[in-house]
Structure formats: C-alpha cells, structure tokens
C-alpha positions as CSV (number, residue, x, y, z in Angstrom):
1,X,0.0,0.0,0.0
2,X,1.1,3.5,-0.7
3,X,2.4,6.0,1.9
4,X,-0.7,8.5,0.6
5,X,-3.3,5.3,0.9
6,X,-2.1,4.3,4.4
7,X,-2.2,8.2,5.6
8,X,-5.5,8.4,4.3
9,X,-6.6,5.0,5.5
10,X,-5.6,6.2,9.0
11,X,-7.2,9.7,8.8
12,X,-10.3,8.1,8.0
13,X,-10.3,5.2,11.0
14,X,-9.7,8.4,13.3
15,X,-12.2,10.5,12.1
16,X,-14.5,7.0,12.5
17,X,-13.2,6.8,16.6
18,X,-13.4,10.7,16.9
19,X,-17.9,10.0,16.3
20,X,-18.4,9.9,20.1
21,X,-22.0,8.0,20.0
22,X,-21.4,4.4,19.6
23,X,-24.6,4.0,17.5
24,X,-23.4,6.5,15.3
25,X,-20.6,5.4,15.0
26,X,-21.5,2.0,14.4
27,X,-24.2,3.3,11.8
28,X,-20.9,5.5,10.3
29,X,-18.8,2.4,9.5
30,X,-22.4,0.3,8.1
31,X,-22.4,2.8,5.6
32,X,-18.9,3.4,4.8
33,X,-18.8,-0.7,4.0
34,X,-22.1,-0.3,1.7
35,X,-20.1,3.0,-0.7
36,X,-16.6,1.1,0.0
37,X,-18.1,-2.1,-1.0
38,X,-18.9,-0.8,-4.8
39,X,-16.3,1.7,-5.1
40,X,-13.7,-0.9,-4.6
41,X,-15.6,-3.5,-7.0
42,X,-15.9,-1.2,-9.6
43,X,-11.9,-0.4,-8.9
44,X,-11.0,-4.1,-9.6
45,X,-13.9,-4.5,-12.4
46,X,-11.8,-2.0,-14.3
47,X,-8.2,-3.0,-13.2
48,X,-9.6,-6.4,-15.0
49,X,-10.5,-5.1,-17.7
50,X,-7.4,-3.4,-18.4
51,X,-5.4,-6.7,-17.7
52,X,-7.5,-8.6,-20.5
53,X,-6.1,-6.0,-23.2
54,X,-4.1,-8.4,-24.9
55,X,-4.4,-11.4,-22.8
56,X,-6.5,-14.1,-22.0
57,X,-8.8,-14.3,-18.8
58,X,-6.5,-17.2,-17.5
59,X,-3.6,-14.7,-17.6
60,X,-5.3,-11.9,-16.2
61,X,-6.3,-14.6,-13.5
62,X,-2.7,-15.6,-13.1
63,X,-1.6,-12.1,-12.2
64,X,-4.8,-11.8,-9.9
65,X,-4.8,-14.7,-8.3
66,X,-7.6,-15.9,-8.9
67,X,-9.3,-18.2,-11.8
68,X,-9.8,-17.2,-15.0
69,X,-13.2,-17.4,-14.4
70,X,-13.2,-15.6,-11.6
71,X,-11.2,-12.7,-13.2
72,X,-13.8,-12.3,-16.1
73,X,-16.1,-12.4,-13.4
74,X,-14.8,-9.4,-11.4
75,X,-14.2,-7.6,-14.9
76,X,-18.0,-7.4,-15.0
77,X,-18.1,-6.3,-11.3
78,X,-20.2,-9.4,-10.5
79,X,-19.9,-11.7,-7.2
C-alpha cells in the first residue's frame, strides 16, 4: 500500500473513533462498507478489464490470483 493510501486509511479510521456515540458510529462504518463495497468493486472490475487488453482471462487470472473465471467475473463487477 502506498504512503498517501495508508495516511488516508488512517485519517479516515480516526475520524471514525473521533464519532463519540457508539450507535453513530456504528451506523458510520455500516455505511462506509455499503459506498466502500462498490467503489472498490468497480476499482477491480476496471483493473480487470485493463489486464484482459491483450491477454487471455486465464492470464489476467494468473496475475490476480484468482481463476480465469473468476477474473472475467470481477471484470463485470459481478460476485
């Protein structure tokens, strides 16, 4: 992970702790996971996509870590 990811990975876990209602708090994170949760697959949907140019989905997989299957799969943003 980059220095600049980490700091802001940090900022955002303290800005998180700084919600002084639990519940709140609690609700805070719920929602962050939901936006997080399709940010981030749409992130890898297009980091696939951009593997396949010129390769096959077994490569892409190769280099993801996952099947080839799989790795079309998460090109389409799908679970």
């Amino acid at each position: 992970m980059t220095d600049s990811l980490e700091a802001a990975r940090v900022s955002l876990v303290d800005a998180i702790n700084e919600i002084s209602d639990d519940v709140e708090r609690y609700q805070a994170v719920k929602a962050l996971e939901v936006r997080f949760d399709e940010d981030f697959k749409q992130i890898k949907a297009t980091a696939a996509r951009n593997l396949y140019e010129g390769r096959t989905w077994e490569q892409v997989g190769e280099l993801l870590g996952v099947t080839g299957s799989r790795a079309e799969q998460i090109s389409r943003a799908a679970r």
